[in-house]
C-alpha positions in Angstrom: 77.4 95.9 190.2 76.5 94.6 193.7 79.2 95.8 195.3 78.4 99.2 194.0 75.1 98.8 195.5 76.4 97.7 198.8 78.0 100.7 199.4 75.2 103.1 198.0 72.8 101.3 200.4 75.1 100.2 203.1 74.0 96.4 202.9 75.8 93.4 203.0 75.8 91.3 199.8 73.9 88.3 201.5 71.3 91.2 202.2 67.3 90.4 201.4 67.2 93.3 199.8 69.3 91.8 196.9 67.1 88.8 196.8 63.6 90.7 196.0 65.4 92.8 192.7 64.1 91.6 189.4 66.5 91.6 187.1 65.0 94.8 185.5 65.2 96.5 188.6 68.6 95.6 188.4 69.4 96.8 184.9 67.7 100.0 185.5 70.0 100.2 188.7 73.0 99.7 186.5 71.8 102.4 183.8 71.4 104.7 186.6 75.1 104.2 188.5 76.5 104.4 185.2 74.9 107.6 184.2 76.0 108.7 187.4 79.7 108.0 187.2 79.4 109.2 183.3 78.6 112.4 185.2 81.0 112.2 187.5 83.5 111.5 184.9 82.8 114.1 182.4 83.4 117.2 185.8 86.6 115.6 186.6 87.5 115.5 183.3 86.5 119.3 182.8 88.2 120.1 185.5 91.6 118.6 184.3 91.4 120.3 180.7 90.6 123.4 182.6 94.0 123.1 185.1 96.1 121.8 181.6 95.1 124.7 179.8 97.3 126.9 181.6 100.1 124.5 181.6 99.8 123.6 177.4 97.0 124.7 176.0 98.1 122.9 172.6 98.2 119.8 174.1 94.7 120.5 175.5 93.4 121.3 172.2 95.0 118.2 170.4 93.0 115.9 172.9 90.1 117.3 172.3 91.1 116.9 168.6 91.0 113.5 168.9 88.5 112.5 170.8 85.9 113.7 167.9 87.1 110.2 166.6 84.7 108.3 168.3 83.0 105.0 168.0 79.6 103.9 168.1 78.2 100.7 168.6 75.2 99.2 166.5 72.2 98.4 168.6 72.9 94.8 168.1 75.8 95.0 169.4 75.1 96.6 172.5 72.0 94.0 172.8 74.4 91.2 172.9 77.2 93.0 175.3 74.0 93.2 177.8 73.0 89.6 177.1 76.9 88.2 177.6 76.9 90.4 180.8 73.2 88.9 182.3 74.3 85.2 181.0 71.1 85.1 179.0 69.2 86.1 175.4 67.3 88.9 176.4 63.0 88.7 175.1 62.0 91.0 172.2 60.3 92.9 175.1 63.4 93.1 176.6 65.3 94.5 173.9 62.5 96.8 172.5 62.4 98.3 176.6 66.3 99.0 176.5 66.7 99.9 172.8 64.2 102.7 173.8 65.6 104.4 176.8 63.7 101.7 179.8 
């Protein structure tokens, strides 16, 4: 994530701006990049389907098939995938803040 960061804000990772970010700031920062390349993502992917589509249109239409299999994740779970990621147990406050949207 810092690295990210460094090249969004054109800082060196010893920077002091790195130093002042509570780790909330830093998690929204996170939410935020990732929403961003989700974004990013989901045109490029748009994009492709639209080019295949004239090349086989079946084969189009079977991935998108497919990808209505999807998987969720329980909120527990995705509570502890942040809290192996930070290194720590996350407060109720915590959890209640990210459980419902920041």
């Amino acid at each position: 994530m810092r690295w990210k960061l460094c090249k969004i804000y054109k800082r060196l990772p010893s920077d002091d701006f790195f130093k002042n970010i509570i780790p909330e700031e830093m998690m929204w920062l996170d939410a935020m990049v990732a929403e961003d390349e989700e974004e990013e993502f989901s045109r490029e992917k748009a994009f492709t389907e639209y080019l295949a589509y004239f090349i086989d249109p079946a084969a189009v239409k079977r991935v998108k098939d497919s990808e209505k299999n999807t998987v969720s994740v329980s909120n527990e779970d995705f509570i502890k995938t942040i809290e192996q990621m930070e290194g720590r147990v996350l407060s109720k406050e915590e959890r209640a803040s990210i459980l419902n949207g920041g």
